[in-house]
C-alpha positions in Angstrom: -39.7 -85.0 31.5 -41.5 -86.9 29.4 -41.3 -88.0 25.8 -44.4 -86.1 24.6 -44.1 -83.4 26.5 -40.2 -82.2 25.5 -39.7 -79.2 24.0 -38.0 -78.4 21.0 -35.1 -76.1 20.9 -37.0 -72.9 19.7 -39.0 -73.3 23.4 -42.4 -74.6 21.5 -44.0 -77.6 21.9 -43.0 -80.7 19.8 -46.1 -81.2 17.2 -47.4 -84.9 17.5 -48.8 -87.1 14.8 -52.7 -88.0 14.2 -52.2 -91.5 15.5 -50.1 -90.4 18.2 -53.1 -88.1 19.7 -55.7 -90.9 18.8 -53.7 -93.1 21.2 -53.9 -90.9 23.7 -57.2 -90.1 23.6 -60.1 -92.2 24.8 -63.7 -92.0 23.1 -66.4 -92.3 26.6 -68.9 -93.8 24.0 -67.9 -96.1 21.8 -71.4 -96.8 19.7 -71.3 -92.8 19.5 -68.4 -92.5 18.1 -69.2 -95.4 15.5 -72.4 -93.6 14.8 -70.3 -90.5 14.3 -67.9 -92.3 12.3 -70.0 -94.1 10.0 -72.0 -91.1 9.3 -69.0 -88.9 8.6 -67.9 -92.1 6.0 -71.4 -92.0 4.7 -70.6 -88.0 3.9 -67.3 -88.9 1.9 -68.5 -91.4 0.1 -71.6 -89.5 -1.0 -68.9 -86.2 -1.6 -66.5 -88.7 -3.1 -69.7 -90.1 -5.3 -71.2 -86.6 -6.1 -67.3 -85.6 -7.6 -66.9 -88.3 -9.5 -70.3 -87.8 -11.0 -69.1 -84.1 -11.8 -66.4 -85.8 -13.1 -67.7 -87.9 -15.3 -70.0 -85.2 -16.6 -67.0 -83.0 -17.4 -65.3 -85.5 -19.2 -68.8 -86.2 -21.4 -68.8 -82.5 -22.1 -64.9 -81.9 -23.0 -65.3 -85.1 -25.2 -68.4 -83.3 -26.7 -66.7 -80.1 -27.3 -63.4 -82.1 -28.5 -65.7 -83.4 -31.1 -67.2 -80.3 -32.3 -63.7 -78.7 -32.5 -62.6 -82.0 -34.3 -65.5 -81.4 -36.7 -64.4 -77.7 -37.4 -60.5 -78.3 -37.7 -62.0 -80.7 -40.2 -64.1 -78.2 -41.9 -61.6 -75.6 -41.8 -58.4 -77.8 -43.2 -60.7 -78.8 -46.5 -61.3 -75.5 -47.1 -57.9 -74.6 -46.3 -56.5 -77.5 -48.4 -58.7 -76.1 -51.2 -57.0 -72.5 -50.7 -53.8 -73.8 -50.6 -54.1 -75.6 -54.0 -55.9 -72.5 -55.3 -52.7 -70.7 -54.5 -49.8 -73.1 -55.9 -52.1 -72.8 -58.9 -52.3 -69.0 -58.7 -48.0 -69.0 -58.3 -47.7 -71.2 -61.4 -50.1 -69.0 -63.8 -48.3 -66.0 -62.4 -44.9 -67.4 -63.2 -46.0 -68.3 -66.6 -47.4 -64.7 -67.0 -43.7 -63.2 -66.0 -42.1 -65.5 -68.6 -44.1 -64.8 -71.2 -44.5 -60.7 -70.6 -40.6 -61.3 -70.5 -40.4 -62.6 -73.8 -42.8 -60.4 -75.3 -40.7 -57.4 -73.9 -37.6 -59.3 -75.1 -39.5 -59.4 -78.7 -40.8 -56.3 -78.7 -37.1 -54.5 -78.2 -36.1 -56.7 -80.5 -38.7 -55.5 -82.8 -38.2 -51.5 -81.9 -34.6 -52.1 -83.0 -35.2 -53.6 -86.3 -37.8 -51.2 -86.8 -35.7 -48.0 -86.3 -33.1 -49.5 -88.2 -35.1 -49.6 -91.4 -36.6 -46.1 -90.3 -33.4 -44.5 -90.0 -32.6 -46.3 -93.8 -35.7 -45.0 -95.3 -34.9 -41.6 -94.2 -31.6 -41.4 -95.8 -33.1 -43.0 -99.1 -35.7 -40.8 -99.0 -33.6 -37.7 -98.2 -31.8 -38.9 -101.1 -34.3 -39.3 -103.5 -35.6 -36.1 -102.4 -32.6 -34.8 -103.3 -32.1 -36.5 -106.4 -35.3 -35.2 -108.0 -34.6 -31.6 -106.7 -31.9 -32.1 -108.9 -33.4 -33.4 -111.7 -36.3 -30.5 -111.9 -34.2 -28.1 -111.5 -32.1 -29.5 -114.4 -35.0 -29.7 -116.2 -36.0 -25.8 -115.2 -32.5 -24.4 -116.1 -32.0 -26.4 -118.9 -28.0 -27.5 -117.2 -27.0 -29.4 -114.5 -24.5 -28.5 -111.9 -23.0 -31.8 -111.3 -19.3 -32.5 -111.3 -19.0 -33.4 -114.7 -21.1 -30.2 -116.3 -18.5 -27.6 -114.4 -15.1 -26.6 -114.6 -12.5 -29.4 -113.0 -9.6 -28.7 -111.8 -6.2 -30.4 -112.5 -4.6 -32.1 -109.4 -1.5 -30.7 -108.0 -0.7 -27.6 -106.6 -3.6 -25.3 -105.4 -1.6 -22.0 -106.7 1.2 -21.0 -109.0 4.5 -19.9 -107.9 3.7 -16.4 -109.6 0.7 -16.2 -107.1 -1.9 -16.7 -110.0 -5.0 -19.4 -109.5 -4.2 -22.5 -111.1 -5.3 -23.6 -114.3 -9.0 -24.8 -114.9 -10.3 -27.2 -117.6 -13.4 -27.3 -118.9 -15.2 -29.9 -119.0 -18.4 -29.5 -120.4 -18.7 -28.3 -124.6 -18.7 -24.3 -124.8 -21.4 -23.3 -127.4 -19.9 -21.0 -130.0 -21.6 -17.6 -130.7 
């Protein structure tokens, strides 16, 4: 057996190179095959040509279309910039408006405190002056007051005798002889 034609170990042929079958083959026209040669080169280099063309074409276009989307990220990041600044602008004013409704709030329950405060005293001194010239008119309608020191006062000490009887009452005020 031969080199070329041994088998491998599966039973199939072994597989032989491109410039082992060209060495075994012989052309039976030589300017044929040149012809056919030369024309099939000719056909490559006009494929090879044509896809380097396309090629080139492509890479024109995608640098075209880089540029417009270069343009527009352009476009879009001034207006975005100008967004962005709108907003760090918008935060701070917003932050200023917290602090100062805080304040007021702060103020304002500071006010509401004070102010009930001097409600609640102007009650009790008007209840009292209310009360003071109810007193007063009807002094002046009865012609007597019934005040501590116009009625009977009692001594201090024991609030009954040991006989039972109430205790003893002063008078205070001048009886009026009849």
């Amino acid at each position: 057996m031969s080199q070329d034609s041994k088998k491998t170990k599966k039973g199939a042929p072994k597989r032989k190179t491109l410039v082992q079958l060209q060495s075994e083959t012989t052309v039976r026209d030589p300017a044929a095959h040149a012809k056919n040669q030369i024309t099939e080169l000719d056909k490559t280099a006009q494929r090879s040509l044509a896809k380097r063309k396309s090629c080139t074409e492509q890479v024109e276009a995608d640098s075209k279309e880089l540029a417009h989307v270069e343009s527009q990220i352009q476009s879009i990041r001034r207006r975005y910039d100008a967004l962005c600044k709108h907003l760090a602008e918008t935060k701070e004013k917003r932050e200023l408006v917290i602090k100062t409704l805080e304040s007021c709030v702060a103020e304002e329950k500071s006010i509401m405190g004070s102010t009930q405060s001097i409600v609640h005293t102007r009650r009790v001194d008007d209840a009292k002056l209310s009360r003071a010239m109810a007193t007063s008119t009807l002094v002046q309608a009865r012609g007597f007051g019934v005040g501590p020191d116009t009625t009977f006062h009692q001594t201090r000490g024991k609030t009954s005798n040991l006989d039972g009887s109430l205790p003893r009452l002063k008078s205070t005020s001048k009886s009026k002889t009849r």
